[in-house]
N, CA, C and O atoms as CSV, one atom per row, in Angstrom:
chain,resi,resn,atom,element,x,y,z
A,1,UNK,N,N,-13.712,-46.010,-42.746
A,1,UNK,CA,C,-12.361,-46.537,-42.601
A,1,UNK,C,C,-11.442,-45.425,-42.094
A,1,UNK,O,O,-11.589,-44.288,-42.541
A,2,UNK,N,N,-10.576,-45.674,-41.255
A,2,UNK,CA,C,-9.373,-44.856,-40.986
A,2,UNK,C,C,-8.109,-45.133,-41.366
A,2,UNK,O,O,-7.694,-46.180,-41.863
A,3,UNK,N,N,-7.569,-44.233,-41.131
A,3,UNK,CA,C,-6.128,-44.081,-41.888
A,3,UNK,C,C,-5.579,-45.500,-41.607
A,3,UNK,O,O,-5.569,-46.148,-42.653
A,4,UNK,N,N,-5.119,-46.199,-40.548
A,4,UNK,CA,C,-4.582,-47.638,-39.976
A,4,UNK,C,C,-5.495,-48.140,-41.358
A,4,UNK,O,O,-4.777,-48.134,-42.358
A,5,UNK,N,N,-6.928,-48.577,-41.640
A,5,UNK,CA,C,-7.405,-49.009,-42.983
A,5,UNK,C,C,-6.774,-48.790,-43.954
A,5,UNK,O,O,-6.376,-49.787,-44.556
A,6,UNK,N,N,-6.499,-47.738,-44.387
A,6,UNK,CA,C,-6.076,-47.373,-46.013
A,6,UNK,C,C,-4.390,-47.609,-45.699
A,6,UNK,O,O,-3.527,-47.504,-46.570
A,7,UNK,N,N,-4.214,-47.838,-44.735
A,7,UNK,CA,C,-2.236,-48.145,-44.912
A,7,UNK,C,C,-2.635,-49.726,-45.212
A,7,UNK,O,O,-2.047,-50.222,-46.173
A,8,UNK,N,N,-3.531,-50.536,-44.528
A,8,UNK,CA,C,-3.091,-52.151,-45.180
A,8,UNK,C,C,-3.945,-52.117,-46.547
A,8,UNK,O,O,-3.372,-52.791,-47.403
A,9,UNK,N,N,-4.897,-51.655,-46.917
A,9,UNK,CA,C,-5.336,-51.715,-48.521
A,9,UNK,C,C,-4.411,-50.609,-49.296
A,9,UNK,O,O,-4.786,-50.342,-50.438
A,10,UNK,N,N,-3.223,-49.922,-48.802
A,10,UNK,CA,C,-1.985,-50.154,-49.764
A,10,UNK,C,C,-1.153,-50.808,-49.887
A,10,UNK,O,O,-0.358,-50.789,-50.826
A,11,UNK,N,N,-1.153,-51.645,-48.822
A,11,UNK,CA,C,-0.042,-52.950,-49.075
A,11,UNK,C,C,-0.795,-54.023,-49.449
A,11,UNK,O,O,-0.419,-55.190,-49.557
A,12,UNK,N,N,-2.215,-53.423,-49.699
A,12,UNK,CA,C,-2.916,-54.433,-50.311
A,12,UNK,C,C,-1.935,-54.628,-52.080
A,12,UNK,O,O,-1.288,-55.468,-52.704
A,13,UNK,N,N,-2.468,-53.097,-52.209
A,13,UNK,CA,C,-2.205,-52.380,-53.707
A,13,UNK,C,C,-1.371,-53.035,-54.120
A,13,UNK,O,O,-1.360,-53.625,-55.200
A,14,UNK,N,N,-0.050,-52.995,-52.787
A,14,UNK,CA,C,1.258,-52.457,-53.352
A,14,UNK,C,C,1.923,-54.361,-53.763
A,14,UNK,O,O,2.921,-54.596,-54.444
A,15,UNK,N,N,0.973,-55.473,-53.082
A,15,UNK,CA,C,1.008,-56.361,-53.356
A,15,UNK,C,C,0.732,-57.236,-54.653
A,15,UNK,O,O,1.306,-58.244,-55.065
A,16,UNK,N,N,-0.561,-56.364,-55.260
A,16,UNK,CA,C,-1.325,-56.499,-56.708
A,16,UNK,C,C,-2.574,-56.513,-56.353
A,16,UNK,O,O,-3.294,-56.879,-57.282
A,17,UNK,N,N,-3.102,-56.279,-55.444
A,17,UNK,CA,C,-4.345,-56.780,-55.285
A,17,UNK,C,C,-5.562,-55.523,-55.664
A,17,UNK,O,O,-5.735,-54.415,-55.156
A,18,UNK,N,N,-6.272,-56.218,-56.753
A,18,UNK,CA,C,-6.655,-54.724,-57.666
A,18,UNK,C,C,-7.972,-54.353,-57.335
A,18,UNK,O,O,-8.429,-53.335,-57.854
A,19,UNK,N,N,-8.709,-55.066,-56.493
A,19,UNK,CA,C,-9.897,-54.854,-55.514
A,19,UNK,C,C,-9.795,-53.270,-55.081
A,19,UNK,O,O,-10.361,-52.200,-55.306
A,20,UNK,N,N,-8.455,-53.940,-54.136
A,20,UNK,CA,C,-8.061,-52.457,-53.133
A,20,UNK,C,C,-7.648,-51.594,-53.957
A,20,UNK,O,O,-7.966,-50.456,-53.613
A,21,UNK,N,N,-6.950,-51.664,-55.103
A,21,UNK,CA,C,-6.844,-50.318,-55.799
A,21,UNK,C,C,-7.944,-49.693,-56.412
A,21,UNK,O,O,-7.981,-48.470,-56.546
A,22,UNK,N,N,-8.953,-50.531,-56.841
A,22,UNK,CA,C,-10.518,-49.814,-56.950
A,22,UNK,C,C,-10.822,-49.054,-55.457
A,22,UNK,O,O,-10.740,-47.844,-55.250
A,23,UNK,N,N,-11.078,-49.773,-54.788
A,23,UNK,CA,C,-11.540,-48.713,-53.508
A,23,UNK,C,C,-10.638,-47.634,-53.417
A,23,UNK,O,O,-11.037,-46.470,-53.371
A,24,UNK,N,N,-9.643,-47.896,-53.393
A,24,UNK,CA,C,-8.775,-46.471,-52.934
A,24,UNK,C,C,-9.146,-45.159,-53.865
A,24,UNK,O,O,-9.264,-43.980,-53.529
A,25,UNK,N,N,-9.322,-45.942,-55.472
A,25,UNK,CA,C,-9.776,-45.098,-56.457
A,25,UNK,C,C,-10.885,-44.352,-56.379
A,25,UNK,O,O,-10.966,-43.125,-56.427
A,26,UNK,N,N,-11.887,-45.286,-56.234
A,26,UNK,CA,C,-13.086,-45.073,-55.611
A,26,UNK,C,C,-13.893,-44.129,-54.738
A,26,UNK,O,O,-14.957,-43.532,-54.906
A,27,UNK,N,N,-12.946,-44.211,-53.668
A,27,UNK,CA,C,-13.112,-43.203,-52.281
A,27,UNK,C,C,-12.075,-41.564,-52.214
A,27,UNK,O,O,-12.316,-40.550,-51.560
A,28,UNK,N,N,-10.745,-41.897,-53.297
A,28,UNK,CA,C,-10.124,-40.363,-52.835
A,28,UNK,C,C,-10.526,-39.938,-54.273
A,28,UNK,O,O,-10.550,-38.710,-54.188
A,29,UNK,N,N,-10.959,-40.379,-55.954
A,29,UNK,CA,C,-11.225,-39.859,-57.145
A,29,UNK,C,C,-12.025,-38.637,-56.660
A,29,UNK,O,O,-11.541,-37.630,-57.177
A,30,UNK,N,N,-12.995,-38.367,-55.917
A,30,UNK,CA,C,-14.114,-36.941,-55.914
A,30,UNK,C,C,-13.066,-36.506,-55.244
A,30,UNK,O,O,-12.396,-35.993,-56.141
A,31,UNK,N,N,-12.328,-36.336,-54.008
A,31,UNK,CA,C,-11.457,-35.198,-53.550
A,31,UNK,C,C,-10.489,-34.525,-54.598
A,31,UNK,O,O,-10.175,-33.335,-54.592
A,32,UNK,N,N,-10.122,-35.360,-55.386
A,32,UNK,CA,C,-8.793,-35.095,-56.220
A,32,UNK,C,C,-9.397,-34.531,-57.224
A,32,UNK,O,O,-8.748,-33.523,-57.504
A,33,UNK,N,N,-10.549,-34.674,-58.112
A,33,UNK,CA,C,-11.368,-34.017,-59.272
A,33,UNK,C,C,-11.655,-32.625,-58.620
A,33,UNK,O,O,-11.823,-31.572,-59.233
A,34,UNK,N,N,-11.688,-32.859,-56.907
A,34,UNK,CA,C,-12.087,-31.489,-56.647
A,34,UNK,C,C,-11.119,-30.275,-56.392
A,34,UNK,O,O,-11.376,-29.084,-56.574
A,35,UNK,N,N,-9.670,-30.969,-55.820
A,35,UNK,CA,C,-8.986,-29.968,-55.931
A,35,UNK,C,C,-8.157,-29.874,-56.989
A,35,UNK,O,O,-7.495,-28.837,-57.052
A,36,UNK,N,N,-8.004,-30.749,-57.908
A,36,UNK,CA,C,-7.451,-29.879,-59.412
A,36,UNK,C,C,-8.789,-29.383,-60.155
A,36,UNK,O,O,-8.566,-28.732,-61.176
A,37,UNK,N,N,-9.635,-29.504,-59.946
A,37,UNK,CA,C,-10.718,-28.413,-60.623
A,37,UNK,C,C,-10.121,-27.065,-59.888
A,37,UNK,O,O,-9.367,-26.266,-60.442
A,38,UNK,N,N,-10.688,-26.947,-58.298
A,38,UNK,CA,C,-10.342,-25.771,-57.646
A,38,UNK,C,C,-9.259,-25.306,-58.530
A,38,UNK,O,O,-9.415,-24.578,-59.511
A,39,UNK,N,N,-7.937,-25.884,-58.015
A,39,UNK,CA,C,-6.845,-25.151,-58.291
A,39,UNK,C,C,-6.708,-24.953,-59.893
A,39,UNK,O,O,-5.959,-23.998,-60.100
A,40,UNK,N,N,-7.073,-25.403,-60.828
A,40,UNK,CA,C,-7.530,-25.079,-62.749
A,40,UNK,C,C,-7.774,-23.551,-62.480
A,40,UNK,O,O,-6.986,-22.665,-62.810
A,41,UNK,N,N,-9.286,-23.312,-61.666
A,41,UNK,CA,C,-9.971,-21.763,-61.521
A,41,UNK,C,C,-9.291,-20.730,-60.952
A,41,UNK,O,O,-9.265,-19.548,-61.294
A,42,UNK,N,N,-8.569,-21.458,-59.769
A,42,UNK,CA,C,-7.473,-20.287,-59.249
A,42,UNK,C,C,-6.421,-19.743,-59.799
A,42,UNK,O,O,-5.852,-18.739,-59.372
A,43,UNK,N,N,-6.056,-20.500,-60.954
A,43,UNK,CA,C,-5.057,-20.197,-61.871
A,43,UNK,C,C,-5.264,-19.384,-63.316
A,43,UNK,O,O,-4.548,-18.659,-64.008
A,44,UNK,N,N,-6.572,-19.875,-63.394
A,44,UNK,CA,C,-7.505,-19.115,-64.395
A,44,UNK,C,C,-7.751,-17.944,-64.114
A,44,UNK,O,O,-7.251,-17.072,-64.825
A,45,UNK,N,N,-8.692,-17.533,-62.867
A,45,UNK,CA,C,-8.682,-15.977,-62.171
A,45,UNK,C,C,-7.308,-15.394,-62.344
A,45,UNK,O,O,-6.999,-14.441,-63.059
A,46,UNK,N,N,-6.369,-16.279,-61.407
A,46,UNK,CA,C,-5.165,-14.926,-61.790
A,46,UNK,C,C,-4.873,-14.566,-62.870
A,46,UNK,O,O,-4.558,-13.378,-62.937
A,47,UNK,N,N,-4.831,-15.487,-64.351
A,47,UNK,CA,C,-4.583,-14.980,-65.639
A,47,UNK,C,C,-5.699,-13.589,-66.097
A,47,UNK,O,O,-5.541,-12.868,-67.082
A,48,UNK,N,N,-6.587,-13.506,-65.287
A,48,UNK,CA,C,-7.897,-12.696,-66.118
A,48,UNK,C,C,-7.845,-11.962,-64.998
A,48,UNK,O,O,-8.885,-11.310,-65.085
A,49,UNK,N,N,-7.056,-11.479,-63.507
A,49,UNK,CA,C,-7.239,-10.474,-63.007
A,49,UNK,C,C,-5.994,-9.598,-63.612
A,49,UNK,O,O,-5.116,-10.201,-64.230
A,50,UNK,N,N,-5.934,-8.540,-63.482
A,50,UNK,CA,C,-5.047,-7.257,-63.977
A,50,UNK,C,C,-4.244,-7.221,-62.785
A,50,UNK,O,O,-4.642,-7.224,-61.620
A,51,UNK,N,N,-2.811,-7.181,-63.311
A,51,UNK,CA,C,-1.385,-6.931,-62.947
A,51,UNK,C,C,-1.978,-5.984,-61.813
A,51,UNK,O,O,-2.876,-5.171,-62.035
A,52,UNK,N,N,-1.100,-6.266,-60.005
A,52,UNK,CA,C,-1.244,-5.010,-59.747
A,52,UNK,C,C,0.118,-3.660,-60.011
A,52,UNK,O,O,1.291,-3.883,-60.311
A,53,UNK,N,N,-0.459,-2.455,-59.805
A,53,UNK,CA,C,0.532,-1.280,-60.765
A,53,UNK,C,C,1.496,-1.248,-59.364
A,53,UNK,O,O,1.163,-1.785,-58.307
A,54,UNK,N,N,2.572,-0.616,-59.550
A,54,UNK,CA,C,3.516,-0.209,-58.907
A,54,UNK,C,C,3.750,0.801,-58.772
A,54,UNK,O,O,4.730,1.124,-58.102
């Protein structure tokens, strides 16, 4: 599907139609688990790397 796709299965959504809000769920849930995981670790490293000195 391309983008023109996912704009009418949000006016699917945005209508009630809860099909299309499964797919949408469906298809972007692994990107989004992946970048707030990423960004969790990147935030984690900086707490556990050492200040740099001045």
């Amino acid at each position: 599907m391309n983008i023109e796709d996912d704009e009418q299965i949000i006016e699917n959504c945005i209508s009630g139609d809860t099909d299309s809000f499964r797919y949408l769920v469906d298809k972007y849930q692994p990107r989004i688990i992946n970048a707030a995981t990423s960004t969790q670790k990147t935030l984690m490293m900086q707490k556990m790397l050492p200040k740099k000195f001045s």
